[in-house]
C-alpha positions in Angstrom: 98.3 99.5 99.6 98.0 102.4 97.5 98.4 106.4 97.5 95.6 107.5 99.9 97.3 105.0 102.1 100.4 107.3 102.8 99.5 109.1 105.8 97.5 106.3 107.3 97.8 105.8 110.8 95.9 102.5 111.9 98.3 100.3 113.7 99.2 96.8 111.1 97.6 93.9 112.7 101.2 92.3 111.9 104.1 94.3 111.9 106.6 92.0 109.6 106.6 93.3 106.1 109.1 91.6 103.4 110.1 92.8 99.8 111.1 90.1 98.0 113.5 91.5 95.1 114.6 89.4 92.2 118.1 89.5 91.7 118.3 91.1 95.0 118.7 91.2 98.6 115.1 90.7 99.9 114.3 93.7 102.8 112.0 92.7 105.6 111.0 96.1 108.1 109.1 96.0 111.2 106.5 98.9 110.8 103.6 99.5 113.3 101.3 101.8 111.2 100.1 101.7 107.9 102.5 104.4 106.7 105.5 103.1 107.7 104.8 100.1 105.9 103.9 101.6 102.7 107.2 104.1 103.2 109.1 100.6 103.5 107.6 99.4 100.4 108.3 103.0 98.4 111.8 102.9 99.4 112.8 99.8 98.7 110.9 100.5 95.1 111.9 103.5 94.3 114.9 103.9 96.3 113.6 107.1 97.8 113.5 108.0 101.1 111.4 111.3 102.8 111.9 110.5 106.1 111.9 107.7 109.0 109.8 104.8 108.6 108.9 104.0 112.5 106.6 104.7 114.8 107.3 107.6 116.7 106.6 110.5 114.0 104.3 113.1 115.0 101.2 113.6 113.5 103.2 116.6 112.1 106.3 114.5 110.7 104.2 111.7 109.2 102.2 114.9 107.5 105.4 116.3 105.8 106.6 112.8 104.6 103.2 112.1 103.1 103.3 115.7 100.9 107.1 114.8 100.0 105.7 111.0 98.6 102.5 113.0 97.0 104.5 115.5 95.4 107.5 113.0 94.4 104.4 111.2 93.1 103.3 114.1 90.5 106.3 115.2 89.7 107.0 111.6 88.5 103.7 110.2 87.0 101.7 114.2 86.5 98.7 112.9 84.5 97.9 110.5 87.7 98.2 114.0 90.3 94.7 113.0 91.4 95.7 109.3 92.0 98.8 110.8 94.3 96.8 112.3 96.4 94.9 109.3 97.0 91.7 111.0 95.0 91.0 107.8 93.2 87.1 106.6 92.2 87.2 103.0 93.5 
């Protein structure tokens, strides 16, 4: 997954997603969309959270939280803006 995946709402053919952390407690999450999942993943990374990661957001909710990752994104890593907001040449 990557940055123009925030935001994404197609349903995960699987919803069991597990972080295995080294020298950690691994996470597992249950998400049903592609956003949650990559929310899951950016929390447990980064230890950052913008909001629930489940699948009853509005369309409006899941919107805020995925301008709070983007602009936690370029605040972070600014000469990659383009890259956090999924604007990426693949």
């Amino acid at each position: 997954m990557t940055s123009h995946h925030i935001g994404d709402g197609r349903r995960l053919p699987e919803q069991s997603i597990w972080v295995r952390r080294v020298g950690s407690r691994d996470r597992q999450a249950q998400p049903w969309y592609v956003h949650d999942g990559l929310e899951f993943a950016l929390k447990v990374i980064t230890g950052r959270a913008f909001g629930p990661q489940n699948g009853h957001l509005l369309p409006s909710q899941r919107a805020r939280n995925t301008r709070k990752w983007q602009a936690w994104c370029v605040e972070r890593y600014p000469a990659q803006a383009d890259a956090c907001h999924g604007k990426t040449d693949m």
